[in-house]
N, CA, C and O atoms as a CHARMM CRD file, in Angstrom:
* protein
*
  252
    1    1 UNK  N     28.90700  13.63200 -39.22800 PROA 1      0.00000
    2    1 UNK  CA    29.17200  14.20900 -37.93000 PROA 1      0.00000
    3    1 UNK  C     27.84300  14.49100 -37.22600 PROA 1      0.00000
    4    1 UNK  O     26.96400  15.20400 -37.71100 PROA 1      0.00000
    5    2 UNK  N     27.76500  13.84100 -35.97800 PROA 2      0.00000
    6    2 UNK  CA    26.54000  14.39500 -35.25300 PROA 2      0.00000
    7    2 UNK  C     26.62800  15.42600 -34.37600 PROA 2      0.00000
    8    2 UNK  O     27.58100  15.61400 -33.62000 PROA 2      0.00000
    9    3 UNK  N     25.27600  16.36000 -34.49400 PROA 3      0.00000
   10    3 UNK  CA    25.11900  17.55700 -33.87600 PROA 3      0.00000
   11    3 UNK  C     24.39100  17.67100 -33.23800 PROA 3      0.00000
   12    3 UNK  O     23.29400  17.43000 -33.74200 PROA 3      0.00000
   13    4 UNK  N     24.35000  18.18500 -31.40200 PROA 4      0.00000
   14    4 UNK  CA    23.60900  18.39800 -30.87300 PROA 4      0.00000
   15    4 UNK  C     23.10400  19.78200 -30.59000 PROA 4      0.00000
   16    4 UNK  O     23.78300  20.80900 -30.57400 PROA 4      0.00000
   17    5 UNK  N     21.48100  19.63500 -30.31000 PROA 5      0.00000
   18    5 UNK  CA    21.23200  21.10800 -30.02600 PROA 5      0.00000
   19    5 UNK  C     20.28400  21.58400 -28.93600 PROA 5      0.00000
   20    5 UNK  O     19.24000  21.09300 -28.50900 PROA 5      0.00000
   21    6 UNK  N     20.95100  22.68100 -28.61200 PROA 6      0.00000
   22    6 UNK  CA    20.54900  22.87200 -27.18300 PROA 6      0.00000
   23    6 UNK  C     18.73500  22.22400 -27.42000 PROA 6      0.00000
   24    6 UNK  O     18.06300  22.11200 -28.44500 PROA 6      0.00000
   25    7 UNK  N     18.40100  21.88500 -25.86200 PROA 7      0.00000
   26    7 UNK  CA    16.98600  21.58000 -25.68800 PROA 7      0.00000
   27    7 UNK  C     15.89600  23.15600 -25.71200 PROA 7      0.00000
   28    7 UNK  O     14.69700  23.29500 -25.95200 PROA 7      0.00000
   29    8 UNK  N     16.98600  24.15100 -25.34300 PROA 8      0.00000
   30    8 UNK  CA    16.11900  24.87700 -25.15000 PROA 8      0.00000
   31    8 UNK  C     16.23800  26.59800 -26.05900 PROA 8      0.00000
   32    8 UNK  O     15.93700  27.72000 -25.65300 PROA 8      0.00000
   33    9 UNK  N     16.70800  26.21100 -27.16600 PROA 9      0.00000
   34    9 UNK  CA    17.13300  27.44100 -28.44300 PROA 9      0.00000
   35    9 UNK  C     17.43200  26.73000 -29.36400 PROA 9      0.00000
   36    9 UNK  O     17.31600  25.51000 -29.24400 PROA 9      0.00000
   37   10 UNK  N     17.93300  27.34400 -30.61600 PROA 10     0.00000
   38   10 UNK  CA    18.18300  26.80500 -31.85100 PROA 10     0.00000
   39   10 UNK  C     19.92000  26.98400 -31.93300 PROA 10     0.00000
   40   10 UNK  O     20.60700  27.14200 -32.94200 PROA 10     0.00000
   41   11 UNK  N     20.20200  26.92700 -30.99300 PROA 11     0.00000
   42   11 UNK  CA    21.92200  26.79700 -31.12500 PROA 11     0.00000
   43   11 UNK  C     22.16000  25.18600 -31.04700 PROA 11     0.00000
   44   11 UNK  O     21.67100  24.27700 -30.37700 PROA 11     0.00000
   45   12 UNK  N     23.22600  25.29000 -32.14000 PROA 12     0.00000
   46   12 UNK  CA    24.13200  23.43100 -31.76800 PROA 12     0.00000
   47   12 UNK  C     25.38000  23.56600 -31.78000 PROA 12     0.00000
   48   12 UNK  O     26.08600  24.54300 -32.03100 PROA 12     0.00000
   49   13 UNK  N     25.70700  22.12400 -31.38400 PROA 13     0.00000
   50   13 UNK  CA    26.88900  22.54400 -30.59900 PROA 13     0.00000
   51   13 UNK  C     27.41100  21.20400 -31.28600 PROA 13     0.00000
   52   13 UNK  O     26.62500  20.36800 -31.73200 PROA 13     0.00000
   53   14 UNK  N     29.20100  21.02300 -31.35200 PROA 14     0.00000
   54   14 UNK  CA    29.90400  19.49500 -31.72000 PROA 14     0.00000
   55   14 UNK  C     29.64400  18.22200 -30.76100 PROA 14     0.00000
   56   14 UNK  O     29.54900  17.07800 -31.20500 PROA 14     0.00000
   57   15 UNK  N     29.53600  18.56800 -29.33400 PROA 15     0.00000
   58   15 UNK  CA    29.67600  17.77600 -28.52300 PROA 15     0.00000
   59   15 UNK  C     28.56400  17.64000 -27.51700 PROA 15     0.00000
   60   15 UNK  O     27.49000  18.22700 -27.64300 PROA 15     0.00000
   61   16 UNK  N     28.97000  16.56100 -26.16000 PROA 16     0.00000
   62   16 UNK  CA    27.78200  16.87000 -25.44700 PROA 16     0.00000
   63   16 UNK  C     28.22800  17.69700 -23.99200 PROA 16     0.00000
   64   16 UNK  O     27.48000  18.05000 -23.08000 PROA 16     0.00000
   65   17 UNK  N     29.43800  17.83900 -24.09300 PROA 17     0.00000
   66   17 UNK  CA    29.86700  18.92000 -22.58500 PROA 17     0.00000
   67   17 UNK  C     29.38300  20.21100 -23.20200 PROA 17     0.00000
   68   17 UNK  O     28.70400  20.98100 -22.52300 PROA 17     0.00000
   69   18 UNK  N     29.72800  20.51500 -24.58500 PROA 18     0.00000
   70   18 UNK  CA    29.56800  22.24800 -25.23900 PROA 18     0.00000
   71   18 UNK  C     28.00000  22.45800 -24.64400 PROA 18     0.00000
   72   18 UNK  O     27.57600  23.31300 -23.86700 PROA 18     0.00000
   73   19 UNK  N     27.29400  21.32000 -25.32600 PROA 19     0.00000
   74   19 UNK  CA    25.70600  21.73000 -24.76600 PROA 19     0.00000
   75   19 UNK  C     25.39600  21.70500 -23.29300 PROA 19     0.00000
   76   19 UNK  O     24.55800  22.50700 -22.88000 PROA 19     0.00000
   77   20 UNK  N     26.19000  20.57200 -22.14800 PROA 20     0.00000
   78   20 UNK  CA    25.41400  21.20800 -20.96100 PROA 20     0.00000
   79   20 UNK  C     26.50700  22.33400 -20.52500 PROA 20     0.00000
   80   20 UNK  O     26.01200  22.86300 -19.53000 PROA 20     0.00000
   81   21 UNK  N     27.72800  22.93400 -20.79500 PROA 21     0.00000
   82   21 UNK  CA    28.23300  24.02300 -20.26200 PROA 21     0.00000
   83   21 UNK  C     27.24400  25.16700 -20.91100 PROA 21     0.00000
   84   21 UNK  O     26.97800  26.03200 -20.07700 PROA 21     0.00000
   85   22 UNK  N     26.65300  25.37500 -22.15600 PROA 22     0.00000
   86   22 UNK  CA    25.92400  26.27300 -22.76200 PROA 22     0.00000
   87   22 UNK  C     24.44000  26.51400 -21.76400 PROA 22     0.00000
   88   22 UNK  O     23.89200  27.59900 -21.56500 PROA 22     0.00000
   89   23 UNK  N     24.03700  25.25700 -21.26800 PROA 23     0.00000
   90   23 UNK  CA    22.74700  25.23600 -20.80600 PROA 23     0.00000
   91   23 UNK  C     23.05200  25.67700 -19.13800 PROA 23     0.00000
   92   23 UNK  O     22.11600  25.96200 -18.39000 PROA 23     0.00000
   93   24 UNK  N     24.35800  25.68500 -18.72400 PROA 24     0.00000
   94   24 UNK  CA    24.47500  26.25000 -17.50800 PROA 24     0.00000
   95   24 UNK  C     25.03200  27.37000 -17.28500 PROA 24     0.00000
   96   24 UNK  O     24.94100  27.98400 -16.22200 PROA 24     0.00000
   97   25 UNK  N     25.89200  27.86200 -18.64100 PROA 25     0.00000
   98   25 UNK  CA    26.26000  29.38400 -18.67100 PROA 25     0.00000
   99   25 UNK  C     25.25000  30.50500 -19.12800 PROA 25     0.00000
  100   25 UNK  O     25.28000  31.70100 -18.83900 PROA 25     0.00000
  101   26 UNK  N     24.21300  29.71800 -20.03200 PROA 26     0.00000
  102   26 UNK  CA    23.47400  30.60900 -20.91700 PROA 26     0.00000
  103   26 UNK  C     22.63500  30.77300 -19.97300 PROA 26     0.00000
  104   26 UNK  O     22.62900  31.65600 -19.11600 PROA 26     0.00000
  105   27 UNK  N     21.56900  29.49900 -20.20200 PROA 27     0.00000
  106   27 UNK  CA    20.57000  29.27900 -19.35400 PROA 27     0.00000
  107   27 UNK  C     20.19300  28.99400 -18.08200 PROA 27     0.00000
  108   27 UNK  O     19.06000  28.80700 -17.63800 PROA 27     0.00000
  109   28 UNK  N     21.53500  28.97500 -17.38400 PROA 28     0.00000
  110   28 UNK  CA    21.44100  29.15200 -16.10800 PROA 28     0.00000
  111   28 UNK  C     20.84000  28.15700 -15.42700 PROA 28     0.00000
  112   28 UNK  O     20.33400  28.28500 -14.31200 PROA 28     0.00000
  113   29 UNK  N     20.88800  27.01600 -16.16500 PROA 29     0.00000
  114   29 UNK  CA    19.94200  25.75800 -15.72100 PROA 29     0.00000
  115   29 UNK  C     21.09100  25.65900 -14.38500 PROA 29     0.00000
  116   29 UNK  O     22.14900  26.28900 -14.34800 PROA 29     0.00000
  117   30 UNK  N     20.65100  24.82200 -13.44700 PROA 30     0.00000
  118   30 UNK  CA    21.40500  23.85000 -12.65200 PROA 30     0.00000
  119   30 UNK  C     21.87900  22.48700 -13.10900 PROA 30     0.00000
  120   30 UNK  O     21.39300  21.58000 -13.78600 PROA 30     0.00000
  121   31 UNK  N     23.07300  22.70800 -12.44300 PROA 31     0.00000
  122   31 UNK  CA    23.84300  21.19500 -13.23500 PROA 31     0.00000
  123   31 UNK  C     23.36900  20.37900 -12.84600 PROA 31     0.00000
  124   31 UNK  O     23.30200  19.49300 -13.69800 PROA 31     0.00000
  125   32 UNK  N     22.66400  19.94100 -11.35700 PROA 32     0.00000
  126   32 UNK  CA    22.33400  18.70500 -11.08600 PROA 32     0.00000
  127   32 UNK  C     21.56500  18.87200 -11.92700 PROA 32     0.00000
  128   32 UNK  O     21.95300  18.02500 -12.73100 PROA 32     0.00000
  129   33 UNK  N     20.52300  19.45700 -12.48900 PROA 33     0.00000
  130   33 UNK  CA    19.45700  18.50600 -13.19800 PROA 33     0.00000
  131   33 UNK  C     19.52100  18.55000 -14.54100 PROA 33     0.00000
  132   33 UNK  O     18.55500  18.59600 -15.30400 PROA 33     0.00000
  133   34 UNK  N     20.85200  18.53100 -14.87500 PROA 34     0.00000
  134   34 UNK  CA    21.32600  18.08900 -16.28300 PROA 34     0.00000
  135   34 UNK  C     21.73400  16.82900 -16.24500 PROA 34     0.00000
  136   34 UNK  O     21.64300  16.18800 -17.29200 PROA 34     0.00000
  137   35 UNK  N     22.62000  15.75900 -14.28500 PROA 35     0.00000
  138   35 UNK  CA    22.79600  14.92900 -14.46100 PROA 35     0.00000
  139   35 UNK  C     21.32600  13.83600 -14.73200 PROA 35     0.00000
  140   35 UNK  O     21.73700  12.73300 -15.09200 PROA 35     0.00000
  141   36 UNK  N     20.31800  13.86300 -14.67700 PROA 36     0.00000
  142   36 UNK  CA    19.47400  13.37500 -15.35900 PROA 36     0.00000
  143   36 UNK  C     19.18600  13.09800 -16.45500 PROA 36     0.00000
  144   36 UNK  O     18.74000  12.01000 -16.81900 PROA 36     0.00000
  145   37 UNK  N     19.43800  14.20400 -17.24300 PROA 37     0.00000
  146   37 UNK  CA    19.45100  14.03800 -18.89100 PROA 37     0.00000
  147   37 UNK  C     20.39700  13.39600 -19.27700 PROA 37     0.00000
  148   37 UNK  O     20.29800  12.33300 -19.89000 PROA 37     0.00000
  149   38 UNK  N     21.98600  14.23800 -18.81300 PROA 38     0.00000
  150   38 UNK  CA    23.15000  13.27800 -19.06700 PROA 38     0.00000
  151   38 UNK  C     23.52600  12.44000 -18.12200 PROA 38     0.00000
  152   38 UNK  O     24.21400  12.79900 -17.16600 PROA 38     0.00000
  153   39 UNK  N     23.31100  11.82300 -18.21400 PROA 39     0.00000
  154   39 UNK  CA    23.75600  10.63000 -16.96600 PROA 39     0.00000
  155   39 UNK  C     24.92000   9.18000 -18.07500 PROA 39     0.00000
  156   39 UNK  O     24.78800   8.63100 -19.16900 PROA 39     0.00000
  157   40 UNK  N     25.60100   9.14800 -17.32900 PROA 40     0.00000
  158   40 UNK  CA    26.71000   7.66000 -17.81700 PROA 40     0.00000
  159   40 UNK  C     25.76200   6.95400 -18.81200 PROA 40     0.00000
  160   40 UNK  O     24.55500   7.07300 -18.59900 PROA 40     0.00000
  161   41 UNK  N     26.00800   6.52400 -19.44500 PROA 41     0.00000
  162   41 UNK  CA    25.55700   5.37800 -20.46700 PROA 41     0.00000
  163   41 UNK  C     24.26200   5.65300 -21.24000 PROA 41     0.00000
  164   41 UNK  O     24.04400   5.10500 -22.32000 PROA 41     0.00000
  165   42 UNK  N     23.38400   6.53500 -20.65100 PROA 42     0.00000
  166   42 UNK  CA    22.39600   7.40800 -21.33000 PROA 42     0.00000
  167   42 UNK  C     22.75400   8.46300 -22.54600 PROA 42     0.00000
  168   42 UNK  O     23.38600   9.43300 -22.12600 PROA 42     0.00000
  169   43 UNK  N     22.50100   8.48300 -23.89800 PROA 43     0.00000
  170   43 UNK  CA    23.15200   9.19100 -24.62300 PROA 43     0.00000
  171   43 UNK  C     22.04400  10.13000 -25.07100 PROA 43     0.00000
  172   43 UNK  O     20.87400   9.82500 -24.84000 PROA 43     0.00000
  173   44 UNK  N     22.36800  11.31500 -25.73300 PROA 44     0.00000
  174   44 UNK  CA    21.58400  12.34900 -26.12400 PROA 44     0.00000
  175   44 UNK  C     21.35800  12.23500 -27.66800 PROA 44     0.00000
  176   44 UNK  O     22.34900  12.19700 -28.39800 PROA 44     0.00000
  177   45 UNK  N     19.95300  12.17200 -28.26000 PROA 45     0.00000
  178   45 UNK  CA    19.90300  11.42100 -29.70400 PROA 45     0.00000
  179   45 UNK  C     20.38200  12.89600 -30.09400 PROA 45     0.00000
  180   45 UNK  O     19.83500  13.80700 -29.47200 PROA 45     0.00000
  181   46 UNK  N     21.46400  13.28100 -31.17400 PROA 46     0.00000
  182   46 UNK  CA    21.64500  14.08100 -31.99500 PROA 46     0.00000
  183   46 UNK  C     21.25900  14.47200 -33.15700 PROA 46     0.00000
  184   46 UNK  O     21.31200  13.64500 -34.06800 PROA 46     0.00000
  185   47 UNK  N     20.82100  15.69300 -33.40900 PROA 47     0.00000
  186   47 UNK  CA    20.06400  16.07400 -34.58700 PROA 47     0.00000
  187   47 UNK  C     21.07300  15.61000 -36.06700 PROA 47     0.00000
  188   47 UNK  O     22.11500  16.25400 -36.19100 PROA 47     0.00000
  189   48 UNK  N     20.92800  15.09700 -36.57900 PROA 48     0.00000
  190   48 UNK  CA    21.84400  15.00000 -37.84900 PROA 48     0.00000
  191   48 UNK  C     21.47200  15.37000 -39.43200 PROA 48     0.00000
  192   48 UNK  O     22.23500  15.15300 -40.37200 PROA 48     0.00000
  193   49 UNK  N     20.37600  15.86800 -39.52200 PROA 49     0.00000
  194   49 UNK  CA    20.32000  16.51800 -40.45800 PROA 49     0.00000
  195   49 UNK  C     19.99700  18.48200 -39.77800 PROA 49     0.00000
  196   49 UNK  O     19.38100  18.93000 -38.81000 PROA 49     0.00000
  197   50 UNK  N     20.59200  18.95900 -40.62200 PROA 50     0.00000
  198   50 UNK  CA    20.07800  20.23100 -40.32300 PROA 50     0.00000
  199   50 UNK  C     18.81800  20.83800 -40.57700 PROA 50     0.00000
  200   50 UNK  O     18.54700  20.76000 -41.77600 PROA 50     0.00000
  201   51 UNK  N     18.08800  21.31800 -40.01600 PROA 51     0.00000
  202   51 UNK  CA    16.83600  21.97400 -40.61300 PROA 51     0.00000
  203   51 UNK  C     17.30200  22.70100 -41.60900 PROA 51     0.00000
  204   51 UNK  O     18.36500  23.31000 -41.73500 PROA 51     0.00000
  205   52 UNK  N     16.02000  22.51600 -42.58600 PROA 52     0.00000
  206   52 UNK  CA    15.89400  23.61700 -44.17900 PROA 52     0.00000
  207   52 UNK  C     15.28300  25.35500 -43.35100 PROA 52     0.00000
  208   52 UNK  O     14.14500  25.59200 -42.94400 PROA 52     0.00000
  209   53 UNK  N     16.19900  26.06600 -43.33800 PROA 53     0.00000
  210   53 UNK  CA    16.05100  27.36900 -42.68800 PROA 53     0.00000
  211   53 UNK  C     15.05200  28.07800 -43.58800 PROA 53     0.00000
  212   53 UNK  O     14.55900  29.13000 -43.18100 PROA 53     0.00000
  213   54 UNK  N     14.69000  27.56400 -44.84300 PROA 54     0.00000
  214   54 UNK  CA    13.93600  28.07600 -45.89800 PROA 54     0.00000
  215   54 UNK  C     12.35200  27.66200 -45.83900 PROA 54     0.00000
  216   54 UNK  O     11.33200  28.22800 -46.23400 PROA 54     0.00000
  217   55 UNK  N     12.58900  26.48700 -45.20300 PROA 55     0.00000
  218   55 UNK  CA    11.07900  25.72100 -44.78900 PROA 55     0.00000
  219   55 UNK  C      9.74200  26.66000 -43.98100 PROA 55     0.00000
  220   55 UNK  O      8.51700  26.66200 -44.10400 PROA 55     0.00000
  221   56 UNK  N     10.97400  27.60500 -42.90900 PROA 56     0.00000
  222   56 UNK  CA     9.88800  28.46500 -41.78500 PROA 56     0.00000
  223   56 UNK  C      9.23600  29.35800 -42.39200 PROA 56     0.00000
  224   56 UNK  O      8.02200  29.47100 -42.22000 PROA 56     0.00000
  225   57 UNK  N     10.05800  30.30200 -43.36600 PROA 57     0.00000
  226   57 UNK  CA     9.68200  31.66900 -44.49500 PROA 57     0.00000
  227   57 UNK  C      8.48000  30.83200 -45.50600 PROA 57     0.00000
  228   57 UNK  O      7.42900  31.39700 -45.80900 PROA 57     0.00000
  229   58 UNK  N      8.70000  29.88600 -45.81400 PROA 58     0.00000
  230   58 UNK  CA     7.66200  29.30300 -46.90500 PROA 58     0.00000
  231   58 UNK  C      6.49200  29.21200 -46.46100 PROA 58     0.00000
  232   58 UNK  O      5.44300  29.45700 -47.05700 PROA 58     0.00000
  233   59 UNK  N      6.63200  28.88600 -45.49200 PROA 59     0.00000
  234   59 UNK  CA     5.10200  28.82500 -44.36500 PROA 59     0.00000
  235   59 UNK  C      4.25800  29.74900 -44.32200 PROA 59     0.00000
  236   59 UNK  O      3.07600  29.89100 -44.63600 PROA 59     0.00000
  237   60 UNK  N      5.61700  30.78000 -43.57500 PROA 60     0.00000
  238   60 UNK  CA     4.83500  32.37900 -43.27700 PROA 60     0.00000
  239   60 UNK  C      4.34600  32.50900 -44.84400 PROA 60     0.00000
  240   60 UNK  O      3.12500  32.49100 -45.00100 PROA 60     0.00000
  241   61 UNK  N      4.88700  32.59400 -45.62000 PROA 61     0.00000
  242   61 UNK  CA     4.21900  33.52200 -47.00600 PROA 61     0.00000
  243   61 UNK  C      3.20000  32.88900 -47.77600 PROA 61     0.00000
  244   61 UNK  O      2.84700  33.33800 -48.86700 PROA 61     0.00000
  245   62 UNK  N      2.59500  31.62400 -47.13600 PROA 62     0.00000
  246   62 UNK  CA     2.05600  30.85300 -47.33100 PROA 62     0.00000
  247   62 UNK  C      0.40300  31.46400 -46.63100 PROA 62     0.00000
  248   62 UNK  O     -0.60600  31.78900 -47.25600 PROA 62     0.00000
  249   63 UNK  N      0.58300  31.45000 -45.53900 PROA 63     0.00000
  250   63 UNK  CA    -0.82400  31.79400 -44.36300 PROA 63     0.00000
  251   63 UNK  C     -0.26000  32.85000 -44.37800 PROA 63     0.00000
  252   63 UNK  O     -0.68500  33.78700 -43.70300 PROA 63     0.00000
């Protein structure tokens, strides 16, 4: 299953309407200039693996 996630937080979403209704309810973006990003036949590459949430903490305790 592919997952998209917002461009601009660490939220994801199933689909690609969930993400631009999120990016215009949350973030208050304007829709026209989402039709740019989403535009007809242009697709949004989806994240499909999840990040290792364990990867960021290893870092910090690292430096």
């Amino acid at each position: 299953m592919a997952v998209h996630q917002c461009p601009r937080c660490e939220l994801r979403f199933r689909d690609e309407p969930e993400v631009r209704a999120h990016l215009v309810d949350d973030h208050k973006v304007d829709p026209e200039q989402l039709e740019h990003h989403y535009r007809p036949g242009r697709t949004v590459r989806p994240h499909r693996d999840v990040p290792d949430p364990t990867a960021d903490s290893d870092r910090r305790r690292r430096g």
